[in-house]
Backbone bond lengths (Angstrom), bond angles and torsions (degrees), N, CA, C in turn:
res aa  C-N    CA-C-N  psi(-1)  N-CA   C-N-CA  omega(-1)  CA-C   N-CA-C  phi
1 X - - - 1.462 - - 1.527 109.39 -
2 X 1.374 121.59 102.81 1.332 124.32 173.40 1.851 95.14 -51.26
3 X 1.348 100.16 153.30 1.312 137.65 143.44 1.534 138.56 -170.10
4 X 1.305 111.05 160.81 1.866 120.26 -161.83 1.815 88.01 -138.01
5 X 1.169 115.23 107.76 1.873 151.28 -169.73 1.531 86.28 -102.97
6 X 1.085 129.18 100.76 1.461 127.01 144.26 1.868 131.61 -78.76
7 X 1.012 116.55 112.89 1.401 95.99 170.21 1.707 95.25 -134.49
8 X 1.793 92.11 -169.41 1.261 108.30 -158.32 1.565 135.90 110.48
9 X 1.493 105.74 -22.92 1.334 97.43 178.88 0.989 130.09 -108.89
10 X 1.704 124.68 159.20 1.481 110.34 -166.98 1.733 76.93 -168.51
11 X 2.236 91.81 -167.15 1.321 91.85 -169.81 1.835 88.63 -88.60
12 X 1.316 107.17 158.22 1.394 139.48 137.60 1.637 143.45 -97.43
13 X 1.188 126.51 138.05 1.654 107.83 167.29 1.577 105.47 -83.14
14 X 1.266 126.97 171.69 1.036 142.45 144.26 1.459 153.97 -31.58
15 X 1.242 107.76 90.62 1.283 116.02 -137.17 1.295 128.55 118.29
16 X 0.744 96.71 -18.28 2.053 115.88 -171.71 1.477 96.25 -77.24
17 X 1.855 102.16 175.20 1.429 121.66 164.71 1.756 122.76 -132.77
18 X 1.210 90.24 141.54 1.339 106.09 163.64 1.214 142.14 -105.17
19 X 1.658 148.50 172.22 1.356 129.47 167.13 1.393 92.82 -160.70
20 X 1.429 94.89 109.33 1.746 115.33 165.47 1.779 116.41 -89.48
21 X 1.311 90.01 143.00 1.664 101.53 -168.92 1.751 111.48 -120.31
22 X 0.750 117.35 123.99 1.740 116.09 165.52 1.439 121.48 -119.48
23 X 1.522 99.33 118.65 1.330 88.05 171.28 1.231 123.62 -134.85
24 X 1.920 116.35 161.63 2.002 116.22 -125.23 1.759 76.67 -122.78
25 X 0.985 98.04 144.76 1.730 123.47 164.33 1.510 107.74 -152.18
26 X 1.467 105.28 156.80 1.138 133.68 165.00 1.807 103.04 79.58
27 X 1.360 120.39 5.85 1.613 117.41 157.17 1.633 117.68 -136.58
28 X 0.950 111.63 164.05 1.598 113.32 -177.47 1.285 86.89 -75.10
29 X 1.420 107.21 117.25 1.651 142.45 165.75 1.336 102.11 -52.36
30 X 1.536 130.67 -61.90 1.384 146.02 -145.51 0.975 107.67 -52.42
31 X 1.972 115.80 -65.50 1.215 114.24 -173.81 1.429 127.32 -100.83
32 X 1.298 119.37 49.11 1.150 133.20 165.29 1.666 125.09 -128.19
33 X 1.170 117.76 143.19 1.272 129.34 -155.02 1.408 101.07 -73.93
34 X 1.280 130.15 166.61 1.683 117.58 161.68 1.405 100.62 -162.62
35 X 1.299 91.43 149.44 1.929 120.40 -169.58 1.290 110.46 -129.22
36 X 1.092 125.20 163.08 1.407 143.69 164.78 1.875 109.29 -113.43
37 X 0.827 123.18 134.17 1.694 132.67 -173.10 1.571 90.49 -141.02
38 X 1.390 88.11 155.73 1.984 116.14 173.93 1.247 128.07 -129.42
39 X 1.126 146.63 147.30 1.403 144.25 169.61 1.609 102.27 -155.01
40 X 1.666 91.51 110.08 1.546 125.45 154.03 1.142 125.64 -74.21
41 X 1.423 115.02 126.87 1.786 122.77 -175.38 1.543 101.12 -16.52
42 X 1.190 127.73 144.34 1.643 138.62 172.12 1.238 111.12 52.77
43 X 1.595 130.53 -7.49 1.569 118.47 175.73 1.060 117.49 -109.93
44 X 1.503 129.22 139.51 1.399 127.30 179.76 1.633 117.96 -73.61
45 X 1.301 99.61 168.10 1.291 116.35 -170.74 1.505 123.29 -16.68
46 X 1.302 144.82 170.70 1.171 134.86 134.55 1.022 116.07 -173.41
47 X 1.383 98.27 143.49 1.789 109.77 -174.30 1.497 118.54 -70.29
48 X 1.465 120.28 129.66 1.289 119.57 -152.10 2.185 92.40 -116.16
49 X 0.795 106.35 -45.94 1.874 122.22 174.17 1.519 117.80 -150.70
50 X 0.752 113.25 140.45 1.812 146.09 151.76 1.716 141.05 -94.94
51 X 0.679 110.61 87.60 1.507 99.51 174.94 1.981 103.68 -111.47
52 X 1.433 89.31 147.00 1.712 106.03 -173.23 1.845 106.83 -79.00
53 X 1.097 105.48 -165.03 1.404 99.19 -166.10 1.814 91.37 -102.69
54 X 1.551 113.89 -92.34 1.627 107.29 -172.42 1.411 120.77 -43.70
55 X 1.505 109.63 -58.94 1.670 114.81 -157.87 1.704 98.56 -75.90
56 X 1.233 117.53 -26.34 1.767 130.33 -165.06 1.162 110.39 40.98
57 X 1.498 107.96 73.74 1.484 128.72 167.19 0.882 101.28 -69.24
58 X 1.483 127.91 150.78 1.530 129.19 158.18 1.432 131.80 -114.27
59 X 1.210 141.12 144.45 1.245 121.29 167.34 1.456 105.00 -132.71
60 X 1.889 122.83 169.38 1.285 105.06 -170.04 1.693 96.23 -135.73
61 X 0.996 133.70 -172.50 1.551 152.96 -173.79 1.981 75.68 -94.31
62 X 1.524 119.25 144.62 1.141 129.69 139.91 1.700 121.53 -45.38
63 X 0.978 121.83 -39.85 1.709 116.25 -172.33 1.754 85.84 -81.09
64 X 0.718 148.31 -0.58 1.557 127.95 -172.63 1.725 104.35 -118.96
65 X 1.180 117.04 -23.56 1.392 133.37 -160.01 1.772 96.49 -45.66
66 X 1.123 119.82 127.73 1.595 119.18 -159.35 1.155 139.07 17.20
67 X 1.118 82.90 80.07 2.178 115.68 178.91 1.491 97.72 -166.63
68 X 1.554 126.49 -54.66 1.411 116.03 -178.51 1.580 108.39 -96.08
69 X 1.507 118.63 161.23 1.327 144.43 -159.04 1.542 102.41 -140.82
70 X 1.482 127.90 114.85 1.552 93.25 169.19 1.844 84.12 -126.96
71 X 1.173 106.26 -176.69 1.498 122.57 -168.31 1.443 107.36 -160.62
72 X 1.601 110.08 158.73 1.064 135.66 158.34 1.317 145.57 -113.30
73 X 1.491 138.87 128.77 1.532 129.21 179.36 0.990 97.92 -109.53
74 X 1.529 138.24 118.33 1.442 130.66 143.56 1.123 130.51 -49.40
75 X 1.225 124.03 -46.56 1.723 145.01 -178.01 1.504 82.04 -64.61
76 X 1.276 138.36 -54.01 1.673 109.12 -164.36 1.365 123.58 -97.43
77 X 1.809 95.63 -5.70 1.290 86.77 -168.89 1.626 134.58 88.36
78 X 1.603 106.81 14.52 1.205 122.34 -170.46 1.653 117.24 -119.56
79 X 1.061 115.93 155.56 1.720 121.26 173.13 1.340 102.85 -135.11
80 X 1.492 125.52 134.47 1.311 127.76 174.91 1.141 115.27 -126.89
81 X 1.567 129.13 161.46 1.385 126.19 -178.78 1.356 92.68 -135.50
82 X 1.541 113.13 126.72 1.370 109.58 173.31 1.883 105.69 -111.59
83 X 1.340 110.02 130.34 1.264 116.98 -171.90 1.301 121.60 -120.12
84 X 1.422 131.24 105.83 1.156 148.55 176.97 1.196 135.89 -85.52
85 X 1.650 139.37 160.75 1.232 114.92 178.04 1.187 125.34 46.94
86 X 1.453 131.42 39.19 1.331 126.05 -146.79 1.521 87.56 -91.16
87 X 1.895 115.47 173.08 1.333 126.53 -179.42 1.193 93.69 -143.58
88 X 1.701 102.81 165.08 1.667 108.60 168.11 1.398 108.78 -35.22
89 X 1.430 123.54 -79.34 1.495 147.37 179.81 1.499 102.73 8.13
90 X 1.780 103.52 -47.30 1.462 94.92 -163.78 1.199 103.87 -110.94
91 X 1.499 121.43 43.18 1.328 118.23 136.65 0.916 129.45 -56.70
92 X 1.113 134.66 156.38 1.692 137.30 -153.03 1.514 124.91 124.94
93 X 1.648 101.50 153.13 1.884 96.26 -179.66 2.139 94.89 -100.62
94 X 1.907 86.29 135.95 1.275 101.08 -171.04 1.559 101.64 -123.96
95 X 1.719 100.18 135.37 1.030 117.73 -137.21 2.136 89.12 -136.40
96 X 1.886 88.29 132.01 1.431 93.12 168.63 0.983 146.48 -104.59
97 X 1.822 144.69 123.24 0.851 137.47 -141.85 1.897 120.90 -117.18
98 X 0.922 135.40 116.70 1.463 129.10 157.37 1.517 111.42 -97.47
99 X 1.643 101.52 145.59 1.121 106.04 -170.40 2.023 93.56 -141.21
100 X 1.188 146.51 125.22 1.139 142.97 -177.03 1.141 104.18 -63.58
101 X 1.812 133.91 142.93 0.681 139.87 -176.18 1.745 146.02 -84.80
102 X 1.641 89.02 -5.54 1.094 106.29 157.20 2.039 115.21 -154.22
103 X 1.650 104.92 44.90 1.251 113.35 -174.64 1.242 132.22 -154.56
104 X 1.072 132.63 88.27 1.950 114.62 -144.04 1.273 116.23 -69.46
105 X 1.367 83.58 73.13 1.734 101.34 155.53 1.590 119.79 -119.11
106 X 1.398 102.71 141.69 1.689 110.46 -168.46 1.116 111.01 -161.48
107 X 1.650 103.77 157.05 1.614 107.65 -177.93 1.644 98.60 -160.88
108 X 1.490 74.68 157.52 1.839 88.40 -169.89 1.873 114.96 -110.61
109 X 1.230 109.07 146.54 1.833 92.87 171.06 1.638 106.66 -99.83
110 X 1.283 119.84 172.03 1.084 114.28 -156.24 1.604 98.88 -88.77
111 X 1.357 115.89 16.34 1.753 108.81 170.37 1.892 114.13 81.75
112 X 1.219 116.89 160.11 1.297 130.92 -165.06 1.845 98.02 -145.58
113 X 1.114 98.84 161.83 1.608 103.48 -166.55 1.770 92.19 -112.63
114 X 0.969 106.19 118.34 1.323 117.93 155.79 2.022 135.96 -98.72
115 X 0.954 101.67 97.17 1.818 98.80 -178.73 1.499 112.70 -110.39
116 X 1.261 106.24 145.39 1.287 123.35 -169.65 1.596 97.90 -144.16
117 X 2.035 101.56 108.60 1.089 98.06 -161.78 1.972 81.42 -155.82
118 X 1.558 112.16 160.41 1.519 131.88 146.27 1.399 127.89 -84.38
């Protein structure tokens, strides 16, 4: 039984940090890519980080581009997003993604609520 366990989120003030964690069972972790995506009340999806499976390239959403960090453990089976400097903006429920790396296969976790508030 695949699953993607998000935790980590809660409220923050502004400025603050967070660090969201997902963790993958029931598929080979290794060779699949994994992202973090967001969706704020009325806005659709969006991809917030990526990292690849071997080389763990990364790429990020422009609004996050040094403030967020995300990472990978193979051995555990984990993806993290470390979030800094956070702002309202990135309020939102953030949500984890595997996607196979060369097979369209994918799966989603059911997301964590993130607020960033005074």
């Amino acid at each position: 039984q695949v699953q993607l366990v998000e935790s980590g989120g809660g409220l923050v003030q502004p400025g603050g940090s967070l660090r969201l964690s997902c963790a993958a069972s029931g598929f080979i972790f290794s060779i699949f890519d994994m992202s973090w995506y967001r969706q704020a009340p009325g806005k659709e999806r969006e991809l917030v980080a990526r990292i690849t499976t071997i080389s763990g390239r990364t790429n990020y959403a422009d609004s996050v581009t040094g403030r967020f960090t995300i990472s990978r453990d193979n051995a555990k089976n984990t993806v993290s997003l470390q979030m800094n400097s956070l702002k309202p903006e990135d309020t939102a429920v953030y949500y984890c993604y595997a996607k196979h790396s060369w097979r369209p296969t994918d799966y989603w976790g059911q997301g964590t609520q993130v607020t960033v508030s005074s």
